[in-house]
C-alpha positions, 0 to 999 in steps of 0.5 A: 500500500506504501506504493499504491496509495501515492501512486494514484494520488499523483497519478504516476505508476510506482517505482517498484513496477517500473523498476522491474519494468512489467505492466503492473505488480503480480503481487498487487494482483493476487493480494488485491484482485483475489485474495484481499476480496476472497478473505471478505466474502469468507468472513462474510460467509462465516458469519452468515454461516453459509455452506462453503464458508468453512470450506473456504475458511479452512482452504485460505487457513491452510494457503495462509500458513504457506504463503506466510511461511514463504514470505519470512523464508525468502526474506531470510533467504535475500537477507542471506545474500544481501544484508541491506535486505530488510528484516522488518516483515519476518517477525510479523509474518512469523506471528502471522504463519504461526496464527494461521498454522494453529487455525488450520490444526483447529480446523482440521481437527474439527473435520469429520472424516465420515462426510469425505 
């Protein structure tokens, strides 16, 4: 959000896409086309308690224990080559695998294995 709330601001497009000269950000993407809008119609679901809430619950549980496991590895694995690499995204990203993984064991402890 650091380069796209200034981007649109100003009107410009932000640095981190022109400097990997691509038409647009594939992180911006998956965060704000799919995931960011699949996390709200979940929780939303949840709460309404709809059929495939809990399967989606479960299904984004388990994707955001992976891709905040890959977020703090390749972190310290560009922080390995290169210590001007910030470090700042780890510890959050290591509350947030760790949240995510207890969340998944609850979940798939609650499974019954007779509706499979």
């Amino acid at each position: 959000m650091n380069d796209i709330i200034p981007a649109i601001l100003g009107d410009t497009t932000p640095l981190s896409i022109v400097d990997v000269k691509l038409p647009t950000n594939p992180v911006y993407v998956l965060d704000l086309a799919f995931l960011i809008p699949l996390y709200i119609v979940t929780a939303i679901w949840l709460l309404r308690r709809h059929p495939w809430s809990g399967l989606l619950a479960g299904g984004l549980a388990v994707f955001n224990s992976l891709l905040s496991v890959s977020i703090v590895s390749s972190t310290l694995v560009q922080y390995s080559v290169d210590q001007s690499i910030s470090l700042a995204v780890v510890p959050l990203f290591g509350i947030i695998a760790l949240a995510s993984f207890v969340l998944t064991v609850m979940y798939l402890s609650k499974l019954d294995g007779a509706s499979w």
